[in-house]
C-alpha positions in Angstrom: 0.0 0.0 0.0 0.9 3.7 -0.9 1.8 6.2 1.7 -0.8 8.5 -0.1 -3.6 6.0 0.3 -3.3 5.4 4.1 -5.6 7.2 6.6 -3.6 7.5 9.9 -5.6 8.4 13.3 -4.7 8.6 16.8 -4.8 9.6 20.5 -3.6 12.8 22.1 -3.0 11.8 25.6 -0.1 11.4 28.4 1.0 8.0 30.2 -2.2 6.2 27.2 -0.7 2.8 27.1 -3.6 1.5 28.8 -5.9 3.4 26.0 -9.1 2.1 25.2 -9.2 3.6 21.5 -6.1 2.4 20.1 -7.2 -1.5 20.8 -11.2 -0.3 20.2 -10.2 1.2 16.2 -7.8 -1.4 15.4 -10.7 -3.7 16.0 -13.2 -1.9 14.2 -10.5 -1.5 11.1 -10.4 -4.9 11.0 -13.4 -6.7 11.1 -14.7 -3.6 8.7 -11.7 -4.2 6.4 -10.5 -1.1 6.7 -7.4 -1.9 5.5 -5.6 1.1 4.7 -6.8 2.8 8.2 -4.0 3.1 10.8 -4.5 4.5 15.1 -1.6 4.7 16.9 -1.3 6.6 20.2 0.9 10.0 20.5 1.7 9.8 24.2 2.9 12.9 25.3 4.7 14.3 28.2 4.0 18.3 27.4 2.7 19.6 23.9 5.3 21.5 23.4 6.3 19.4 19.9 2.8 19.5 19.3 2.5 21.1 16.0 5.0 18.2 15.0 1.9 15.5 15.1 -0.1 18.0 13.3 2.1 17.6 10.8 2.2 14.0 10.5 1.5 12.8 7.0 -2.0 10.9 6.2 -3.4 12.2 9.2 -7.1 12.5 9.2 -8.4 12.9 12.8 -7.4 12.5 16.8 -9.0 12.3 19.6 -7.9 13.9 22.8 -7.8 12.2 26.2 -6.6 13.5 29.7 -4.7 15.9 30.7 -4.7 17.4 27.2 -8.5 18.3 26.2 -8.5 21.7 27.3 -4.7 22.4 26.8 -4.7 21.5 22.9 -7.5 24.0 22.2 -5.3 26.8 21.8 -3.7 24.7 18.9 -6.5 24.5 16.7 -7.8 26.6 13.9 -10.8 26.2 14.4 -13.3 25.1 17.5 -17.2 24.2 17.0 -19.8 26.1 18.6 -20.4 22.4 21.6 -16.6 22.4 22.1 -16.1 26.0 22.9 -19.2 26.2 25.3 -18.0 23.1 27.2 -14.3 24.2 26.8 -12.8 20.9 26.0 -11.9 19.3 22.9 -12.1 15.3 22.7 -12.1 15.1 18.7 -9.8 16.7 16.3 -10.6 17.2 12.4 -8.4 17.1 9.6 -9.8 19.4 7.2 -9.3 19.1 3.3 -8.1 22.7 3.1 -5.1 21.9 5.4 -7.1 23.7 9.0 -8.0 21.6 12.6 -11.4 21.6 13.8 -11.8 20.8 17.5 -14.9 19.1 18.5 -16.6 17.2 21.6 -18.5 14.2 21.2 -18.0 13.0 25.3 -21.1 14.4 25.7 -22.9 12.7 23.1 -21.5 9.3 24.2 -22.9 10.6 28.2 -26.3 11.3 26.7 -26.4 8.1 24.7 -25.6 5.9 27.5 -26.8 7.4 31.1 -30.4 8.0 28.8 -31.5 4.4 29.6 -31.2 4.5 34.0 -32.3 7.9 34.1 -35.8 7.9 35.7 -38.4 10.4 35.8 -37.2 11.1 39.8 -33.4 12.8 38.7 -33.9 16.4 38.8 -30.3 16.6 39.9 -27.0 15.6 39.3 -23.7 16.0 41.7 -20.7 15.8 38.7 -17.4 14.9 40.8 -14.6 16.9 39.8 -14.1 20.2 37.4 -11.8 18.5 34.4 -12.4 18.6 30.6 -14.8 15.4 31.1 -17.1 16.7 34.3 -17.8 19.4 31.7 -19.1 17.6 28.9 -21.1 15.5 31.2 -22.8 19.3 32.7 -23.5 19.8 28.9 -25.3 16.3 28.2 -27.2 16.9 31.2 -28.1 20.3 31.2 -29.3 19.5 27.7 -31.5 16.7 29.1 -33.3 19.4 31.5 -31.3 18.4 34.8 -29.9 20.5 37.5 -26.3 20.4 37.7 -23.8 20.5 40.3 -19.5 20.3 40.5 -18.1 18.9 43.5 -14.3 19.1 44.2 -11.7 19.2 47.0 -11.4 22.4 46.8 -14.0 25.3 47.4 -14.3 27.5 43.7 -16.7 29.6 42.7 -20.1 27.2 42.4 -18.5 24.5 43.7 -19.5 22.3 46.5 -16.7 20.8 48.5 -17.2 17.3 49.3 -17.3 17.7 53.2 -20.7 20.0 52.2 -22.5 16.8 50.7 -25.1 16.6 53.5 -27.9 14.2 53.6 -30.1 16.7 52.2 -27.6 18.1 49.2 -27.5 13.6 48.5 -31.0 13.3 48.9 -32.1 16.1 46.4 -28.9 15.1 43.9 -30.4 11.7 43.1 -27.3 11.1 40.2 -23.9 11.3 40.8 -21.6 11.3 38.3 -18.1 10.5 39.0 -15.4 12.2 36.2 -12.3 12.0 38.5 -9.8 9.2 37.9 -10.1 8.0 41.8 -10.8 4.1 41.2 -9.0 3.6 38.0 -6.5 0.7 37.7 -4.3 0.3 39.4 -5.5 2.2 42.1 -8.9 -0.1 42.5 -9.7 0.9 46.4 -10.0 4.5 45.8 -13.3 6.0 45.5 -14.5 9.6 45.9 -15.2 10.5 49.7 -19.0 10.4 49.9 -21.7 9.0 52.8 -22.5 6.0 50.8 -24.8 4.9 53.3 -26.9 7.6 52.9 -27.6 6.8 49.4 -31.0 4.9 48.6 -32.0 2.4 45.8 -33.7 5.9 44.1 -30.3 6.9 43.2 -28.1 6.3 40.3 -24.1 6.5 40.0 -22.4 7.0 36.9 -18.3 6.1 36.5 -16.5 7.1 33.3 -13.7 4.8 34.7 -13.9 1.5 33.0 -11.1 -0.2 33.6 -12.0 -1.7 36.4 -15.4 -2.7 34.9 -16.8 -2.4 38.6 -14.9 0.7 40.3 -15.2 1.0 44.3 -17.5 3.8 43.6 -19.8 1.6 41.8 -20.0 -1.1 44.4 -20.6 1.2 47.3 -23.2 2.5 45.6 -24.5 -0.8 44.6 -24.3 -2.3 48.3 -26.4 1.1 48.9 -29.1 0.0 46.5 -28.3 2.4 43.9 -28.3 1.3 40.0 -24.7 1.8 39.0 -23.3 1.7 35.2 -19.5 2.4 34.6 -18.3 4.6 30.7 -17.5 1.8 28.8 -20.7 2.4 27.2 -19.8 5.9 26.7 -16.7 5.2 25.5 -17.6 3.3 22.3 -20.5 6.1 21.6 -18.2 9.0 21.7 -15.7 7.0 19.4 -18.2 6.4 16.8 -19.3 10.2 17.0 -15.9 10.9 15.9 -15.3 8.7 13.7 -18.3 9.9 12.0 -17.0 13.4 11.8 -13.7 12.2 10.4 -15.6 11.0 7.5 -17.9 13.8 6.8 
């Protein structure tokens, strides 16, 4: 195969070995015969030699994962009106004309895959931690009519710490999202610092971690009574949402 004919995409990200889209595309590519499709992972320490990927032959998209989603927007030529409200970038385009368009579609995988549990009782979400993901998932909800809420360690402006999550601020925030990394693997025993005992089977707790595929949030919530779900789901939606607008 030519040079000229290959499609190259890939993932922006630092310490990404673990990375669920390299294995998840090279997958897809295969059993769709995408033959002349190519993901590989740019793990990067700093983007400072950034604008040395962007000019990596054949390359037709990326997509962005932690710590880099709000850091690469600067970058780009050119943001969509979703990515700049939420102020994170998950998707990079390759235009025809030679420009980068920065989009989001972590929102569209939340909305896709939390739809399903949500029941007509969630007014109000709690979304753990202030990061590039917490915000898309404020998007997807807000755009779905509920209430939204950050929690973080430290006190911001509209920020509740976690010491303020009372029994009343759990009992009106019936979801809880959780978009920190406390949980992921290796580090299986952490779990945000909530009163899980004062959770109730009318709650529902939502982990983008997915490796494990059952975080310790998840089963404290679960011993609670609470349905639980973890992002693999999410995962594969927001990869197909940029996969579509690669190929637009």
């Amino acid at each position: 195969m030519s040079e000229k004919n290959k499609m190259r995409f890939g993932l922006l990200g630092k310490d990404i070995d673990y990375s669920f889209s390299r294995a998840y595309f090279a997958e897809k590519f295969r059993k769709e015969r995408l033959h002349n499709c190519f993901y590989e992972n740019f793990d990067m320490a700093d983007l400072t030699n950034f604008k040395m990927v962007l000019q990596t032959p054949q390359l037709k998209g990326l997509n962005v994962t932690i710590p880099y989603k709000e850091e690469v927007m600067p970058f780009l030529d050119n943001l969509d009106e979703v990515s700049k409200a939420i102020g994170a970038v998950n998707t990079i385009v390759f235009n025809k004309d030679g420009t980068t368009t920065g989009y989001n579609t972590d929102y569209i995988g939340f909305q896709k895959s939390i739809a399903p549990i949500i029941t007509a009782e969630i007014k109000a979400a709690l979304v753990l931690g202030t990061g590039g993901a917490s915000k898309a998932v404020v998007c997807g909800l807000q755009k779905m009519g509920i209430d939204t809420q950050y929690v973080s360690r430290k006190k911001g402006s509209g920020n509740l710490t976690y010491e303020a999550l009372s029994e009343k601020v759990l009992e009106k925030h019936k979801l809880i999202v959780n978009c920190t990394p406390l949980g992921t693997y290796p580090n299986i025993l952490q779990k945000p610092n909530l009163n899980y005992d004062q959770l109730t089977s009318k709650h529902v707790l939502f982990d983008l971690i997915y490796n494990p595929t059952e975080t310790a949030f998840m089963k404290a919530g679960k011993k609670a009574g609470a349905k639980v779900q973890n992002g693999e789901d999410m995962l594969v939606l927001q990869a197909e949402a940029s996969w579509r607008l690669w190929n637009v």
